[in-house]
Structure formats: structure tokens, C-alpha cells
LOROKE-49291 format. One record per residue (C-alpha): x, y, z. Coordinates in nm, 3 decimals, decimal comma. Example, Ala and Ser with C-alpha at 12.3 -4.5 7.8 and 13.67 -1.06 7.14 Angstrom:
LOROKE-49291
<pt><px>1,230</px><py>-0,450</py><pz>0,780</pz></pt>
<pt><px>1,367</px><py>-0,106</py><pz>0,714</pz></pt>
***
This chain:
LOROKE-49291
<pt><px>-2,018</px><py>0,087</py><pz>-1,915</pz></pt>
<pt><px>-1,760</px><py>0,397</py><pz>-1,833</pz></pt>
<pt><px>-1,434</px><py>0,317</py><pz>-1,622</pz></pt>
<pt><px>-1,589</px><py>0,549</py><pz>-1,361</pz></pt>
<pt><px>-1,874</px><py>0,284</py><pz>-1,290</pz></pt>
<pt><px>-1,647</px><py>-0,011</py><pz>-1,321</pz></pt>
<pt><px>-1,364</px><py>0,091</py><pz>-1,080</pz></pt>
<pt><px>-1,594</px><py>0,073</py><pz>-0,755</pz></pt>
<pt><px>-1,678</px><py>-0,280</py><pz>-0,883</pz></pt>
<pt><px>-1,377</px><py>-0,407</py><pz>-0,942</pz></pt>
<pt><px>-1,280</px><py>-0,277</py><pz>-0,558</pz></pt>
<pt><px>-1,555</px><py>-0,405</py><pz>-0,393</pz></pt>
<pt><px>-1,524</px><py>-0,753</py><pz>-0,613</pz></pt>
<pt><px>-1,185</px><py>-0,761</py><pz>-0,500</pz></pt>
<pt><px>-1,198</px><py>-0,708</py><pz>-0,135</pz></pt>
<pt><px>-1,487</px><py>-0,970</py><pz>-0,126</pz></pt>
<pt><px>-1,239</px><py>-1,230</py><pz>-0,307</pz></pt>
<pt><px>-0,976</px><py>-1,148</py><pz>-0,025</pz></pt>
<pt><px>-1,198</px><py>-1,175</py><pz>0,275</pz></pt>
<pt><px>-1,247</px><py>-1,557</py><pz>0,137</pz></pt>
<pt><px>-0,913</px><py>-1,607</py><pz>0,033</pz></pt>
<pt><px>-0,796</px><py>-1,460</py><pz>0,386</pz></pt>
<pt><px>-1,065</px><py>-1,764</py><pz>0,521</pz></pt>
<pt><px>-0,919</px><py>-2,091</py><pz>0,324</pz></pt>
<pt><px>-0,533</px><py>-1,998</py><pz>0,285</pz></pt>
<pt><px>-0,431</px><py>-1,779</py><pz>0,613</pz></pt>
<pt><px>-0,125</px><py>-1,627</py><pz>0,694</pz></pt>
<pt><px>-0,181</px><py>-1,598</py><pz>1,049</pz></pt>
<pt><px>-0,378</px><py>-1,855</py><pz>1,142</pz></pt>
<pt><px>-0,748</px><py>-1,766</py><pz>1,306</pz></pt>
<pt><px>-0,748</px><py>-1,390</py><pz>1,278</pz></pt>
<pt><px>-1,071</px><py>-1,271</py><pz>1,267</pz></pt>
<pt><px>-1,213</px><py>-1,078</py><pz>0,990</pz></pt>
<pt><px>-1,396</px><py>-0,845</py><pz>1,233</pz></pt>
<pt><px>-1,079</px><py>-0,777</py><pz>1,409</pz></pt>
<pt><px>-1,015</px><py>-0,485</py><pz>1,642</pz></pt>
<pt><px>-1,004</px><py>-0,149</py><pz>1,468</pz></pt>
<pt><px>-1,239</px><py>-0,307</py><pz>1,157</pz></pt>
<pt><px>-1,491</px><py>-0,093</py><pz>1,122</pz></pt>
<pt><px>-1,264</px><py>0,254</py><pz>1,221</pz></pt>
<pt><px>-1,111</px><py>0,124</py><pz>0,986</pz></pt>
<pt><px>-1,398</px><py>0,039</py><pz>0,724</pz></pt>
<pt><px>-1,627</px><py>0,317</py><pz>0,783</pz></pt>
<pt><px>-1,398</px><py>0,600</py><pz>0,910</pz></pt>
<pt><px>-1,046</px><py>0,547</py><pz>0,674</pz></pt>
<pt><px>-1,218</px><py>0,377</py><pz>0,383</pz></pt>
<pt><px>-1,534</px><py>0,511</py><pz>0,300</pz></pt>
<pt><px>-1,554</px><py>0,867</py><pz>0,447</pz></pt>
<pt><px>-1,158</px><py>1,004</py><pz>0,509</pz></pt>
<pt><px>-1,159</px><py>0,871</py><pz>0,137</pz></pt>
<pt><px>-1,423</px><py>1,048</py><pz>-0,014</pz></pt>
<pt><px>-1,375</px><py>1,357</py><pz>0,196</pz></pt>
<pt><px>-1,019</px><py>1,377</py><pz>0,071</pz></pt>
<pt><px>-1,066</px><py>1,255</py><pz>-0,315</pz></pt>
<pt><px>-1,298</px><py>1,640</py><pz>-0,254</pz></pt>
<pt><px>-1,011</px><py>1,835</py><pz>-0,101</pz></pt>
<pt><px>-0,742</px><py>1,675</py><pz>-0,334</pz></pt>
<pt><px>-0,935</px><py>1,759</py><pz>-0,668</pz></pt>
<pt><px>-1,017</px><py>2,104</py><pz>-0,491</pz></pt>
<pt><px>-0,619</px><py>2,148</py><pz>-0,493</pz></pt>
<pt><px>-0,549</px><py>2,034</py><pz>-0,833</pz></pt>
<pt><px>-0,801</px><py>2,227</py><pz>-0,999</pz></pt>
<pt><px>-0,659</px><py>2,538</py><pz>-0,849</pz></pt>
<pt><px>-0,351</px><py>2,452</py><pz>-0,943</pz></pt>
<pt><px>-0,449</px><py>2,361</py><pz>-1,310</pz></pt>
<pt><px>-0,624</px><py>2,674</py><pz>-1,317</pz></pt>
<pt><px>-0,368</px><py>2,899</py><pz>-1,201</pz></pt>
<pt><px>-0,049</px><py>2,720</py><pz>-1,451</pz></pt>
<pt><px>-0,264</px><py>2,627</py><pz>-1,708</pz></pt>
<pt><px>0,000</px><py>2,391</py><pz>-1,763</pz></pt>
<pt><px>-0,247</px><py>2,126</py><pz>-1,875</pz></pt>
<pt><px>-0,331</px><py>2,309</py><pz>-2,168</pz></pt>
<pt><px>0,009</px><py>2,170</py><pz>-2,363</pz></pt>
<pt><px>-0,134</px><py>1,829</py><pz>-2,369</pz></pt>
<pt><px>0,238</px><py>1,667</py><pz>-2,304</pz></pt>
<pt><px>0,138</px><py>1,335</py><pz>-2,240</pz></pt>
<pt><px>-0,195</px><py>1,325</py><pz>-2,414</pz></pt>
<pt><px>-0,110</px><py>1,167</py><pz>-2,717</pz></pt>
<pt><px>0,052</px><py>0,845</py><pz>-2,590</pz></pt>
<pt><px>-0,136</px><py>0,562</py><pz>-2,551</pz></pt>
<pt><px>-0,331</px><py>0,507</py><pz>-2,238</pz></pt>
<pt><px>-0,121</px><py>0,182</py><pz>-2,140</pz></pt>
<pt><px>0,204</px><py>0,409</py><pz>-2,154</pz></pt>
<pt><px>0,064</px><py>0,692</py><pz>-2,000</pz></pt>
<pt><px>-0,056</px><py>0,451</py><pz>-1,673</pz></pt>
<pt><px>0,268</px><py>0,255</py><pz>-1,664</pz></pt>
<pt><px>0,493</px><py>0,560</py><pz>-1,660</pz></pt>
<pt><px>0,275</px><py>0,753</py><pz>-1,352</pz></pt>
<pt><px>0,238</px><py>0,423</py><pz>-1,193</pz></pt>
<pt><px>0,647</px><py>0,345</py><pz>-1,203</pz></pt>
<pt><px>0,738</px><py>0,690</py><pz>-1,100</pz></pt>
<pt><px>0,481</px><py>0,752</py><pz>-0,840</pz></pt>
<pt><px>0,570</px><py>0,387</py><pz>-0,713</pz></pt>
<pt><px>0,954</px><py>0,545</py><pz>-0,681</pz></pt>
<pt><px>0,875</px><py>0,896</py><pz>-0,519</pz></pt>
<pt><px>0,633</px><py>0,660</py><pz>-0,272</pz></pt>
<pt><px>0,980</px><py>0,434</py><pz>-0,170</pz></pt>
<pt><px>1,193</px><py>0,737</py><pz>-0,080</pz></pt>
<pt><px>0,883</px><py>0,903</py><pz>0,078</pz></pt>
<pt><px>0,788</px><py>0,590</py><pz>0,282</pz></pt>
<pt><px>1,176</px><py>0,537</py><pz>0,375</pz></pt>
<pt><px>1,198</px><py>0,955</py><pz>0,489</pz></pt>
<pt><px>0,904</px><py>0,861</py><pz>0,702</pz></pt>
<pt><px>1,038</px><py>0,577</py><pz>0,845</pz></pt>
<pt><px>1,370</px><py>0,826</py><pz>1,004</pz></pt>
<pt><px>1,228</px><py>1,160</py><pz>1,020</pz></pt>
<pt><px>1,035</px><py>1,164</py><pz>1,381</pz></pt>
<pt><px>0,837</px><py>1,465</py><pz>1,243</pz></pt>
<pt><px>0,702</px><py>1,267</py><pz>0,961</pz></pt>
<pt><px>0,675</px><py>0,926</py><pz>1,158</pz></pt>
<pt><px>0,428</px><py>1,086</py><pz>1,320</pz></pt>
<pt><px>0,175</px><py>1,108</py><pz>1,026</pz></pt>
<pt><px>0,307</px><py>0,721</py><pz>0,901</pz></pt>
<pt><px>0,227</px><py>0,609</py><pz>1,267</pz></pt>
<pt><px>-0,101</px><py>0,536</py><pz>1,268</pz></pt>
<pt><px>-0,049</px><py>0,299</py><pz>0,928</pz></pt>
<pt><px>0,143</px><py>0,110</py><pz>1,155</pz></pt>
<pt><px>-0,074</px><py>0,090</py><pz>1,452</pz></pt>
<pt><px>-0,262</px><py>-0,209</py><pz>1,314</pz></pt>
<pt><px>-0,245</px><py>-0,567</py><pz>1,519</pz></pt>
<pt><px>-0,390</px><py>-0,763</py><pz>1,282</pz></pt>
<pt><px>-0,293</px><py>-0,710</py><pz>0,893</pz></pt>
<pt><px>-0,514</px><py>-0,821</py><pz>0,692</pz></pt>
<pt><px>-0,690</px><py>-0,675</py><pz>0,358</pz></pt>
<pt><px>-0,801</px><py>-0,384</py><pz>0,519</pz></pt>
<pt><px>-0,519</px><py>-0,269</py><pz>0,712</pz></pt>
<pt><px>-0,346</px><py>-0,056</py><pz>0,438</pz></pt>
<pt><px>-0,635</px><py>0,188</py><pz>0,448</pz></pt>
<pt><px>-0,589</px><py>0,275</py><pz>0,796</pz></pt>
<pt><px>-0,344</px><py>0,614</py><pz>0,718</pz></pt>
<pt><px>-0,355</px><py>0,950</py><pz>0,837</pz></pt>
<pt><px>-0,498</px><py>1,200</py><pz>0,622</pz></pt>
<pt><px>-0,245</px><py>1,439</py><pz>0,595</pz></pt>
<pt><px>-0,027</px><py>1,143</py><pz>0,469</pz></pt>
<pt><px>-0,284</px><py>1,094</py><pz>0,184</pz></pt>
<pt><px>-0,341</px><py>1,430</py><pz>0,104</pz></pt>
<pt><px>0,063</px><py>1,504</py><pz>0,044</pz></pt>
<pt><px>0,082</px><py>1,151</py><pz>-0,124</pz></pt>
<pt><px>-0,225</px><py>1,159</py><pz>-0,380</pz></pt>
<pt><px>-0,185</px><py>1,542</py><pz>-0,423</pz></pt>
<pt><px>0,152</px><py>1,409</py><pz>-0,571</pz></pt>
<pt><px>0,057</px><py>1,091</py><pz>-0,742</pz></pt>
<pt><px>-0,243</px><py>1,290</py><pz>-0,920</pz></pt>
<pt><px>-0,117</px><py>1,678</py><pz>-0,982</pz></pt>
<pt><px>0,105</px><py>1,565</py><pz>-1,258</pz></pt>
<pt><px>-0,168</px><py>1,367</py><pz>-1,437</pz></pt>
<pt><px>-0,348</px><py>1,656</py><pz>-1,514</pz></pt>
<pt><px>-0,080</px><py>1,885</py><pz>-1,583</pz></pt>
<pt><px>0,076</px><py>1,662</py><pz>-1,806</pz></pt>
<pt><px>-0,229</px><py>1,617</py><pz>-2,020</pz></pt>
<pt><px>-0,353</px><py>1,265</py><pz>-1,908</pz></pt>
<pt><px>-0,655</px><py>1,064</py><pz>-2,046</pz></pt>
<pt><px>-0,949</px><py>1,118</py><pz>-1,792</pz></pt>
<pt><px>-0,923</px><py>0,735</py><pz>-1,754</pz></pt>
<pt><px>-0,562</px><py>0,756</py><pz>-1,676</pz></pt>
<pt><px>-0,614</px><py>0,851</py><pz>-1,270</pz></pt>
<pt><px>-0,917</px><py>0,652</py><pz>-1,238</pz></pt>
<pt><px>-0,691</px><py>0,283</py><pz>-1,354</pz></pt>
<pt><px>-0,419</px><py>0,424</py><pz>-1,169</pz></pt>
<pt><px>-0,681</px><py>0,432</py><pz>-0,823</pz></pt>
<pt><px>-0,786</px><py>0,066</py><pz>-0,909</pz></pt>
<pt><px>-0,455</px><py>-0,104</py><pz>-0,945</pz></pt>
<pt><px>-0,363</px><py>0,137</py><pz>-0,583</pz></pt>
<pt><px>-0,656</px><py>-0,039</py><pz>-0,438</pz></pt>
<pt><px>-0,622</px><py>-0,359</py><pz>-0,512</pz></pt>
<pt><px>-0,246</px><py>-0,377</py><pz>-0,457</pz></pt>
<pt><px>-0,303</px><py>-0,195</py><pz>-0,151</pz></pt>
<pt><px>-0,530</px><py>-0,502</py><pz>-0,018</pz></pt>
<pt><px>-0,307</px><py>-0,806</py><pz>-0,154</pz></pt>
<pt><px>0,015</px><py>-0,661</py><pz>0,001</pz></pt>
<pt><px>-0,145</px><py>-0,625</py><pz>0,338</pz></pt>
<pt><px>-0,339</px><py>-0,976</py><pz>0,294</pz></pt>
<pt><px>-0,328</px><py>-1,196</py><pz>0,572</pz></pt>
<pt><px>-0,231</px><py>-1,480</py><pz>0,268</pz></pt>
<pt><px>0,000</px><py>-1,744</py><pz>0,292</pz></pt>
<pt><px>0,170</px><py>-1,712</py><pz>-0,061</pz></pt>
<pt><px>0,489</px><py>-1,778</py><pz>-0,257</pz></pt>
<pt><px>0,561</px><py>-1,625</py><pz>-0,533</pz></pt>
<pt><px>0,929</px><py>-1,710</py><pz>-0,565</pz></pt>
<pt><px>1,171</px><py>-1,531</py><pz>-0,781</pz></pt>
<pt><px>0,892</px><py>-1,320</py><pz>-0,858</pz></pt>
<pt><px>0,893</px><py>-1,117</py><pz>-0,543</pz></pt>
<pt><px>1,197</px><py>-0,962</py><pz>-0,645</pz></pt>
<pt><px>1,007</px><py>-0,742</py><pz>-0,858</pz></pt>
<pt><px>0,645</px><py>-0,746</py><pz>-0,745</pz></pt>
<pt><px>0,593</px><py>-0,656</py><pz>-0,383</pz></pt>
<pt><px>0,340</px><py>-0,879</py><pz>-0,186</pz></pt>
<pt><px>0,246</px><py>-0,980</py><pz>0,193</pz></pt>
<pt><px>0,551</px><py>-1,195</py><pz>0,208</pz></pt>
<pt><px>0,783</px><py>-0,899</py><pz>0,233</pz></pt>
<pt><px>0,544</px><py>-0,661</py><pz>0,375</pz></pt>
<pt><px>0,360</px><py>-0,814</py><pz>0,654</pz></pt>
<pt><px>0,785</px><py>-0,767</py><pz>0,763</pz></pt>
<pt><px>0,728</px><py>-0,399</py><pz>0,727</pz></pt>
<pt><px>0,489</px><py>-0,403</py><pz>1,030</pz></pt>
<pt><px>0,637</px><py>-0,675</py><pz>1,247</pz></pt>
<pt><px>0,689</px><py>-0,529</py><pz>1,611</pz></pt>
<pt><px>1,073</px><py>-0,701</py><pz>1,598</pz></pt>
<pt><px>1,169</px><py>-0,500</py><pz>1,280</pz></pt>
<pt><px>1,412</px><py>-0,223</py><pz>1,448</pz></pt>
<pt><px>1,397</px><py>0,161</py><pz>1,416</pz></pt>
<pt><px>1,422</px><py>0,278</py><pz>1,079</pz></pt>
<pt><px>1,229</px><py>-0,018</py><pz>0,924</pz></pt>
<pt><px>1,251</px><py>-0,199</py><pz>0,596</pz></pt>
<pt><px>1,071</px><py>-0,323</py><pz>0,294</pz></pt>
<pt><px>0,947</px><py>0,037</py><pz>0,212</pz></pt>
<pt><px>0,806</px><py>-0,086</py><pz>-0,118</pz></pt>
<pt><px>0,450</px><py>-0,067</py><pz>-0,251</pz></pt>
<pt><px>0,405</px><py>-0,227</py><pz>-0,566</pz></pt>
<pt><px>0,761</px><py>-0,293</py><pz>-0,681</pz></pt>
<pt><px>0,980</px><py>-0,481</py><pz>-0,483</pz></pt>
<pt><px>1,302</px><py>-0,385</py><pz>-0,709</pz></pt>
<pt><px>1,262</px><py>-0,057</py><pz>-0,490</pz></pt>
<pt><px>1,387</px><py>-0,260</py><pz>-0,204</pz></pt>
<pt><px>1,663</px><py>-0,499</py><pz>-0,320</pz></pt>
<pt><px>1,835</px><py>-0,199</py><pz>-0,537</pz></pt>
<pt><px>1,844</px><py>-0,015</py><pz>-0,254</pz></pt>
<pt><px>1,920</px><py>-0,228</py><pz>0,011</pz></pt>
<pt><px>1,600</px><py>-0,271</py><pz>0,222</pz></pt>
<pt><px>1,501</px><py>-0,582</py><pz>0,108</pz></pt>
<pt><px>1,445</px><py>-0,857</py><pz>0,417</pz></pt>
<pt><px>1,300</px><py>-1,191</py><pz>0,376</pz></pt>
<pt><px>1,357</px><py>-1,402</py><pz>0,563</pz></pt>
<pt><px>1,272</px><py>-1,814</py><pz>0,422</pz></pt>
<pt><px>1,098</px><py>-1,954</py><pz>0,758</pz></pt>
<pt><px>1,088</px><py>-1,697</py><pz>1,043</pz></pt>
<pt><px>0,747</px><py>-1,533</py><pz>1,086</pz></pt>
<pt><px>0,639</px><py>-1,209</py><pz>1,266</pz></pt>
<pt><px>0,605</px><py>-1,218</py><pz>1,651</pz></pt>
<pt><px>0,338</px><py>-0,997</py><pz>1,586</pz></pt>
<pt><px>0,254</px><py>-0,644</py><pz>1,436</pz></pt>
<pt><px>0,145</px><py>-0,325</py><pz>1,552</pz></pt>
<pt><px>0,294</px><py>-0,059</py><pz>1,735</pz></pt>
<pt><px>0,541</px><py>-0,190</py><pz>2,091</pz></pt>
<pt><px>0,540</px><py>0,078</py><pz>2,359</pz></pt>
<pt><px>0,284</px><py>0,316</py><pz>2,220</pz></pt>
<pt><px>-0,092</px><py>0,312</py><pz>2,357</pz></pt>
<pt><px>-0,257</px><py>0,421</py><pz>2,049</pz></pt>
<pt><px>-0,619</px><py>0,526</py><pz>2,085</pz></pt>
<pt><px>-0,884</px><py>0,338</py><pz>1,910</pz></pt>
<pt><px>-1,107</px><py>0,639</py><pz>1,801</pz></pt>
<pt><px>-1,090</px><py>0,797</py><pz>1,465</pz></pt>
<pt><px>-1,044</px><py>1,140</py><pz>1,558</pz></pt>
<pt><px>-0,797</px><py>1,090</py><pz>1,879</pz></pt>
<pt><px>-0,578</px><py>0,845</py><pz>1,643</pz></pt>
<pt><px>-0,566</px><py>1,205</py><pz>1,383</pz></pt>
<pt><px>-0,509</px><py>1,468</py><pz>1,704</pz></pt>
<pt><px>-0,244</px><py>1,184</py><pz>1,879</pz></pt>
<pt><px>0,018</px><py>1,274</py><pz>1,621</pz></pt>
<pt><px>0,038</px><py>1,602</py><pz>1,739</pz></pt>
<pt><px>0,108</px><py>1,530</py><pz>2,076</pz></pt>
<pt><px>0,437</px><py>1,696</py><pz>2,238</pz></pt>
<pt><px>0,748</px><py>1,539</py><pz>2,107</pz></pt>
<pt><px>0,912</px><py>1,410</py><pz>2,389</pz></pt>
<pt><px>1,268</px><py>1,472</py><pz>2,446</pz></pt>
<pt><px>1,532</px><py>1,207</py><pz>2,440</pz></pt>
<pt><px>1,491</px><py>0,892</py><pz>2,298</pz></pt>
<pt><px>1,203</px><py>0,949</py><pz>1,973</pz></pt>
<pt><px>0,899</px><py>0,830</py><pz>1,967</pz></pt>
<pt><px>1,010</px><py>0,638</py><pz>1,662</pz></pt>
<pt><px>1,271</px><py>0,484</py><pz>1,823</pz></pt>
<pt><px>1,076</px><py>0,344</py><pz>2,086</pz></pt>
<pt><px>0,771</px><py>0,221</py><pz>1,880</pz></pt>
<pt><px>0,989</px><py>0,082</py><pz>1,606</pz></pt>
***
């Protein structure tokens, strides 16, 4: 059985493992699973803004291919598959930090990172809920150099699991403790922080899968017994509809104090 036909198993094995995990070890205690926003965020953000885009982005990438034909010097082609993942995975992982962080102070690209944050209950689904033009500039950029450079066709399509799956644990409504070990491996301890309502303008904890973003840089915060107050957005009334949670980041930027300022 091809990759292609394992990866959606693998997903949909591993969300159903969280959803029970989320039941006998919780975080936050009595969340529900079919909490507000689920099934935006389920049908809308997971299943069709996902397959509309993984269209679009390919769309892009084959033009691009097309019109370089960089692709055609095979530069990565002959390393082994396990390099070829762990070096797109550790530099995409990077460029995501810095990106993440730039979104986090620009008020111009807040906008686009807003609605990630605009979740009041995280939980395994939560990380899916992003704005599509924030997927389309990040996967354009996590994929374009795969097939440029020459990858394996299974290359992208390991690189999507892991994404997946890390995506769910680190937004997991799980109480774990990893130790020592979440200096290197980011997990919901550090970033159910990133969406606590009492984290200030600017934010912290920017990293995906590798925590060593964080404490080499400074952004690290975890704190041994404090918990959230709560997560979400404070001051904003975000809609609840797919399409007026997309046209709400274009509203008028208001002058003064930022929007990011006062949601952060």
C-alpha cells in the first residue's frame, strides 16, 4: 500500500486517538469535544479550505516548475529519503518561527494569523482553524522547494503527515510533561501559552515543532504551575461564520491603538 493511501489513515487514526486521549487525561478540565466553532472548524478549515488549497498550491508550483525548470537538476534527489524529510522539515520549521513571530508584530499580517487565534477552546482541532491566505503563503513555501530541489514524490506527502499530526498534539487539550524534553520538541505545554488571552502584545512561544526555536531566541515561557485564564481573542467580536471570519480581516484598520494590541 502507497504512502498516498496511508497518510489519510494515519491522520484520521490519529485524531481519533486524541479525541480519547483529550477524554481520560484533560488539560482543561470538561471541555467539550463538540465545542463552539467545531464543525467550522471540521468541515469548513479541515476538509474543504484544505483540499481547495492543496488544488491552488500545486496549481502554483507546477507553474513555477514549469517555467524554471529548476527541478530538472535533481539536487536533492539522490539523498536518502530520511535526509531529504529531515532537512525540509528543520528548515521549513525555522522560516515558520520567524514567520509566526513577524505575524505576531506586523498589524498587517496579524490580521491573516488572527483568526488562528480566535479559538476558545484548544483542543486537537484548533490548529486547523487558519486563514487561507496564511496557508497558501506558508505551504507555497514549505512545498515549492521540494520540487525544485528534486525531492522523492514521497518526500511532501511524510512531510504533510508529521504537519498533521504535530499540528493536533501541540494544540491538544492534554495534560502532559515531557520534562527536559520540551526544550527541543514543542508540545501543548508551551503552546496552549501561545493562545492564552493574558499573554501580552507581541506574543510568545512562536514554535511549531521545535521548541529550540524558542529558547535560542528568547521566546520561550513556561511557566511550572500557572495555567491559562483562558484563550481566544479579548476585545475582538469575531464572527462565527466561515466566510465573515475570511472577509473580517479586511476590515478598516483602525487608527490609534492596533488591533493587535488590543486583542493580544
Amino acid at each position: 500500500m502507497g504512502i498516498e493511501f496511508v497518510s489519510p489513515i494515519v491522520i484520521i487514526s490519529t485524531a481519533a486517538i486524541f479525541v480519547g486521549l483529550e477524554r481520560v487525561f484533560p488539560y482543561d478540565k470538561g471541555q467539550k469535544i463538540f465545542r463552539q466553532g467545531f464543525w467550522t472548524d471540521m468541515i469548513w478549515y479541515t476538509i474543504i479550505q484544505s483540499y481547495v488549497l492543496a488544488l491552488v498550491i500545486s496549481a502554483i508550483i507546477r507553474w513555477i516548475d514549469a517555467s524554471t525548470q529548476i527541478s530538472r537538476l535533481h539536487l536533492v534527489s539522490d539523498w536518502p529519503i530520511a535526509v531529504q524529510v529531515l532537512v525540509f522539515f528543520v528548515t521549513h520549521d525555522l522560516y515558520i518561527y520567524w514567520f509566526h513571530r513577524w505575524q505576531h508584530h506586523s498589524k498587517f499580517l496579524w490580521r491573516i494569523h488572527e483568526a488562528h487565534h480566535s479559538v476558545k477552546d484548544v483542543d486537537w482541532l484548533a490548529g486547523s482553524r487558519s486563514h487561507s491566505i496564511e496557508i497558501l503563503i506558508n505551504q507555497t513555501i514549505e512545498f515549492l522547494p521540494m520540487t525544485l530541489l528534486g525531492a522523492a514524490p514521497e518526500v511532501p506527502l511524510i512531510k504533510g503527515v508529521i504537519d498533521a499530526v504535530w499540528g493536533m498534539y501541540i494544540h491538544s487539550n492534554l495534560d502532559v510533561h515531557t520534562g527536559r524534553l520540551q526544550y527541543v520538541i514543542n508540545g501543548p505545554e508551551m503552546h496552549r501559552w501561545h493562545h492564552a488571552k493574558e499573554i501580552t502584545e507581541g506574543g510568545l512561544n512562536y514554535s511549531t515543532k521545535l521548541a529550540i526555536w524558542d529558547w535560542t531566541f528568547g521566546t520561550a515561557y513556561l511557566p511550572e504551575t500557572k495555567k491559562p485564564s483562558g484563550y481566544g481573542l479579548e476585545g475582538v467580536d469575531f464572527p462565527k461564520n466561515y466566510f465573515t471570519q475570511h472577509a473580517f480581516a479586511f476590515r478598516p484598520l483602525e487608527e490609534g491603538k492596533s488591533e493587535l494590541e488590543r486583542s493580544k
